[in-house]
N, C-alpha and C positions, 0 to 999 in steps of 0.2 A: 538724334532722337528718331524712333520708326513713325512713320506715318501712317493714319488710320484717318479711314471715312466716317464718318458722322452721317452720312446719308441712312433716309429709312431703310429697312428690311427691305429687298426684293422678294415675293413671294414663292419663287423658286429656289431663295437663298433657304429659306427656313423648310420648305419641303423637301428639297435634299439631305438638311441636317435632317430632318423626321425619317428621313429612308437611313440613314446610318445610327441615330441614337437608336430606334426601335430595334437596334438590332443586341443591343445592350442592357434593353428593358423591354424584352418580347408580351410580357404579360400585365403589364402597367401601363396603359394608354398614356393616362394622367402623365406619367413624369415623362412616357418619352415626349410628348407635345409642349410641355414647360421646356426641359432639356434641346429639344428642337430649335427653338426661341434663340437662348443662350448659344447653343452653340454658332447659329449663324453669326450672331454676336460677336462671341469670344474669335471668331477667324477673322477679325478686322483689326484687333489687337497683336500683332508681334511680339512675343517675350524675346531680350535674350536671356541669354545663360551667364553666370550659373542662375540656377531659377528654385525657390525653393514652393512646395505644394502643398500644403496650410490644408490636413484632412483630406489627406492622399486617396482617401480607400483604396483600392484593389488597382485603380491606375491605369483603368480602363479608358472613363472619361477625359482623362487628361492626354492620354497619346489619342486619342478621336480629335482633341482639338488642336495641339503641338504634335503631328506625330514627327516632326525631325528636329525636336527639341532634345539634347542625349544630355544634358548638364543639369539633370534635375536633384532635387533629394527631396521625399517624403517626409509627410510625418505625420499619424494618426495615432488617436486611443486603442483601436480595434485590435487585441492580437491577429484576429483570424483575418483581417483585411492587409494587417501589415505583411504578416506571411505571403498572402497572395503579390502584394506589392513587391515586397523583395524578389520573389521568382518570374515576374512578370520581363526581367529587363530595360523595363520603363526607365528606371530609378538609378541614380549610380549610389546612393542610398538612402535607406529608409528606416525612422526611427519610432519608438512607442515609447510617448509621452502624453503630456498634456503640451501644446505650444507655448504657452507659457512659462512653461520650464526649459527650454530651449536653450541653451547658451550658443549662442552665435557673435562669431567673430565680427567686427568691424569690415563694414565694405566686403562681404562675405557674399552676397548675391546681389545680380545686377536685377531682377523681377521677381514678383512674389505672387501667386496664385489661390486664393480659398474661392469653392465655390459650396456656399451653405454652412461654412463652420465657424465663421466667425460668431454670429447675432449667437448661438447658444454657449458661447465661451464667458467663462467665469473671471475670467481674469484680463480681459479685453483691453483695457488702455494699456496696460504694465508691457502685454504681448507686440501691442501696435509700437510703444516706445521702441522697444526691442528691435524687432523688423524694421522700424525706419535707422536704426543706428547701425545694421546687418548691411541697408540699401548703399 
């Protein structure tokens, strides 16, 4: 199992993630200062792979946070984000659906990643069953 720190934020940990997210969200103070937050966060966590990313968008954020994670696969509603996603190289693939409609195999990925997409999904426990029987 990887190991992660519990310790509070260092102030320079989340000012550095503010000099890399703003550069993502140049024109939205707001998210890049929440995303800020999280990302220093999200670098205390290790995924391995395969790793699936639960409302992919464009796949930006997710290589800022794993960028030497290559065993990924997307999945978003968005045509025009998935397009981005697939050409992006992030992804080794990426699908448009809803998560919920997912068919995943058994012991199918070792990590699973949503950052914002679960709380507005419709179908929430049936998706959660699913991914834990995928882990």
């Amino acid at each position: 199992m990887p190991e992660f720190t519990t310790s509070l934020l260092a102030p320079a940990e989340v000012l550095a993630a503010y000099d890399e997210v703003s550069r993502l969200y140049p024109h939205i103070p707001s998210m890049s200062a929440w995303r800020s937050w999280e990302l220093a966060a999200y670098r205390r966590f290790p995924l391995a792979g395969p790793t699936l990313d639960v409302g992919c968008g464009n796949g930006s954020y997710f290589a800022l946070v794993w960028p030497g994670l290559k065993d990924v696969t997307g999945i978003d509603l968005d045509p025009a984000a998935v397009a981005e996603a697939r050409q992006s190289g992030i992804y080794r693939e990426v699908q448009q659906a809803p998560a919920h409609q997912l068919s995943l195999a058994p012991k199918s990925f070792a990590s699973a990643f949503a950052n914002c997409s679960l709380s507005p999904m419709a179908a929430l426990p049936h998706f959660l069953r699913t991914l834990h029987a995928a882990s």
